[in-house]
C-alpha positions in Angstrom: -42.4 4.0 14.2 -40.9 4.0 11.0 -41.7 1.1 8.3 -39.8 -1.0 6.7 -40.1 -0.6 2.5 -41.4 -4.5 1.4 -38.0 -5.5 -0.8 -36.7 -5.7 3.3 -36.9 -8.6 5.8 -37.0 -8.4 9.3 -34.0 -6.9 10.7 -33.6 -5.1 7.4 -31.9 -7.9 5.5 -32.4 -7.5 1.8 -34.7 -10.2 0.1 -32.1 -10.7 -2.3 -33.5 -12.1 -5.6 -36.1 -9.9 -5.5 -33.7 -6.8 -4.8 -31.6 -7.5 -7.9 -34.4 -8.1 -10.2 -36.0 -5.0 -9.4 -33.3 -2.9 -9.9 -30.8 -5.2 -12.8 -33.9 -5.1 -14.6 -34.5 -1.1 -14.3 -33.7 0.4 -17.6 -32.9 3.6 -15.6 -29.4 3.0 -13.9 -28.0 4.7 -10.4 -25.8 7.7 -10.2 -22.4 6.4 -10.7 -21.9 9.7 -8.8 -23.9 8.4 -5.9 -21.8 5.1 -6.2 -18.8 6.4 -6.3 -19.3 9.0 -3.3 -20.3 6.3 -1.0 -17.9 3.4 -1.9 -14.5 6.0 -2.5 -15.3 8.7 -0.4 -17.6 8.0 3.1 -16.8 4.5 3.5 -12.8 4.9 3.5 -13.5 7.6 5.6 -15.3 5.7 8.2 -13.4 2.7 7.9 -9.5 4.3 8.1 -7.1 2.0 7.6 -9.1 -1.1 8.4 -11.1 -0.5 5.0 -9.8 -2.8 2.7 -9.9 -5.8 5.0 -13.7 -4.9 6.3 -14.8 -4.3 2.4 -13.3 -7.8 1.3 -15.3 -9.5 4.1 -18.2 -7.4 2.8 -17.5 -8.7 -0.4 -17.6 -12.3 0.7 -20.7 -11.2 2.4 -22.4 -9.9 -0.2 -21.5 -12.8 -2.5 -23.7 -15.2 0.3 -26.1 -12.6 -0.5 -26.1 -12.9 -4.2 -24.9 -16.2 -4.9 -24.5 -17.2 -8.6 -24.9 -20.3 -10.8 -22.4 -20.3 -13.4 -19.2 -18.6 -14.4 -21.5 -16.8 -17.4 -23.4 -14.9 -14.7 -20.7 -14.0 -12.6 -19.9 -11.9 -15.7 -22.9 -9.9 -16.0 -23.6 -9.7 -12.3 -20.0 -7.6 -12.4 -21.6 -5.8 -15.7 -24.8 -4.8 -14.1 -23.4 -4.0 -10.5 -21.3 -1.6 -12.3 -17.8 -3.0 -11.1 -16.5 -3.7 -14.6 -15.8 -6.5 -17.3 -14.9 -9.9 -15.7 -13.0 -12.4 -17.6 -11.8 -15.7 -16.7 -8.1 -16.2 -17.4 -6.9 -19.6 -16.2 -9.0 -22.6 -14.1 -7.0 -25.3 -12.2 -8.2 -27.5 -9.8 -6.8 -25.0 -6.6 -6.6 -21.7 -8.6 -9.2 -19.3 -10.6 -8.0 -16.2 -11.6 -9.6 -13.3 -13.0 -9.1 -10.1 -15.2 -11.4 -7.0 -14.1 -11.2 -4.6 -17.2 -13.4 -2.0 -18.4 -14.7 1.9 -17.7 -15.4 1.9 -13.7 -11.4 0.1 -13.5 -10.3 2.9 -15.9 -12.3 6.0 -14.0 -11.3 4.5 -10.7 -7.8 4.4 -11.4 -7.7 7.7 -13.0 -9.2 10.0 -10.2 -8.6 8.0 -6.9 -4.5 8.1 -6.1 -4.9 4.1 -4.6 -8.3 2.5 -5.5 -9.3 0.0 -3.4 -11.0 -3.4 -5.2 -11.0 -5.9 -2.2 -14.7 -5.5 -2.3 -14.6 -7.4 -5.6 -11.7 -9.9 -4.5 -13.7 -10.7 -1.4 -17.1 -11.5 -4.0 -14.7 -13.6 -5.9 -13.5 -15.6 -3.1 -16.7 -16.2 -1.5 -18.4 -16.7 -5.0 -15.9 -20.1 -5.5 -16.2 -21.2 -1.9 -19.9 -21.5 -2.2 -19.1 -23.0 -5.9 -16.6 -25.5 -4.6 -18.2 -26.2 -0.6 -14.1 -25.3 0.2 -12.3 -23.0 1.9 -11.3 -19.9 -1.0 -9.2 -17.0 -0.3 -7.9 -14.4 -3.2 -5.5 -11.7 -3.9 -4.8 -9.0 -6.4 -1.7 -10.0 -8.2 -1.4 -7.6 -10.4 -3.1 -4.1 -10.9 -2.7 -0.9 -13.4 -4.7 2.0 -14.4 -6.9 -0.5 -16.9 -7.0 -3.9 -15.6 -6.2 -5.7 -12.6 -5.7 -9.7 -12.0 -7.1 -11.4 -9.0 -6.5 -14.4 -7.9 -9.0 -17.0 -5.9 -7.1 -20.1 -4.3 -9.1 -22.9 -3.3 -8.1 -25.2 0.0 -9.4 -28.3 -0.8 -8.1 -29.5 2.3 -10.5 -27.4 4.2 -13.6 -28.3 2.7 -16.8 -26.1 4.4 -18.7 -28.4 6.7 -22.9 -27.7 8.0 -23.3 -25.6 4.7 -26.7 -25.0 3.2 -25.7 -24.3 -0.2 -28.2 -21.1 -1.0 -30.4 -20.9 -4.3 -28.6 -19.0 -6.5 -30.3 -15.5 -7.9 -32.3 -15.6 -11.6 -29.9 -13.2 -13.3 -31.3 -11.0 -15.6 -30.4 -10.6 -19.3 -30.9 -8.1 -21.1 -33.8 -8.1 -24.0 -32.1 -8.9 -27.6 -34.6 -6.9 -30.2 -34.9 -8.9 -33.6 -34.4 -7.2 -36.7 -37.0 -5.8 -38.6 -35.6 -7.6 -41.8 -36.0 -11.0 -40.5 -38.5 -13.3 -42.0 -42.0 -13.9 -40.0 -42.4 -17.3 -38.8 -45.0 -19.0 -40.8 -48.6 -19.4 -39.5 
């Protein structure tokens, strides 16, 4: 009987704040080789055409998963999962959208003929429903080789009902190293 490693639960869902930590916090980084093998060439493959729609729900899923407190982290979540730079364009009240900029959008778009980022646009959707208790959908609504905007509408009129909002993961910052040059604190 094989065991299960301890960073997994029963039925092998990932303790998730103690998943990231262990590995945002890792100063050695995954094979973006590895990464990219897996998300642009086996899962496509498996999936076929239904792809894109099953990797935005997995999106959503994963943003359950990972759930985050603050616009700020959302950022370096992106950073440190390796899915690029996320900025926030424009807020309403219904609308959020977003510009994904940045190497992995670049290298993406350079050697894969259609890259697919609903994996992202589902994270974002499900990232603002939890944020807003409503019902939040989103789109790409515009996409090059360098950037792409996506769009998360929020249904106020559908607000989510029975919903345990979950305890959102202790992101991990980088260490900022002083300068040598700066004065010592008195003692």
């Amino acid at each position: 009987m094989a065991r299960i490693p301890r960073f997994f639960a029963w039925k092998g869902i990932i303790m998730t704040n103690d998943f990231y930590s262990q590995f945002a916090g890792n100063s050695i980084k995954a094979s973006i080789l590895s990464v990219e093998i897996l998300r642009d060439a086996l899962i496509p493959k498996l999936l076929g055409d239904d792809s894109s729609g099953i990797l935005y729900w997995a999106g959503k899923d994963l943003a359950r998963q990972f759930p985050v407190a603050s616009d700020d982290d959302l950022v370096t979540f992106f950073e440190q999962t390796g899915w690029g730079h996320l900025v926030v364009i424009t807020t309403t009240d219904d609308l959020i959208t977003y510009e994904l900029t940045g190497e992995p959008v670049a290298r993406r778009s350079a050697t894969i003929k259609s890259p697919d980022f609903m994996l992202e646009t589902g994270f974002l959707a499900e990232q603002s429903a939890l944020r807003t208790n409503c019902v939040s959908e989103a789109k790409i609504t515009f996409q090059n080789r360098m950037r792409l905007r996506i769009s998360v509408t929020i249904d106020h009129n559908q607000p989510i009902v029975n919903h345990d909002p979950a305890t959102p993961i202790e992101i991990v910052r980088p260490q900022v190293e002083l300068d040598d040059e700066q004065p010592e604190e008195a003692q």
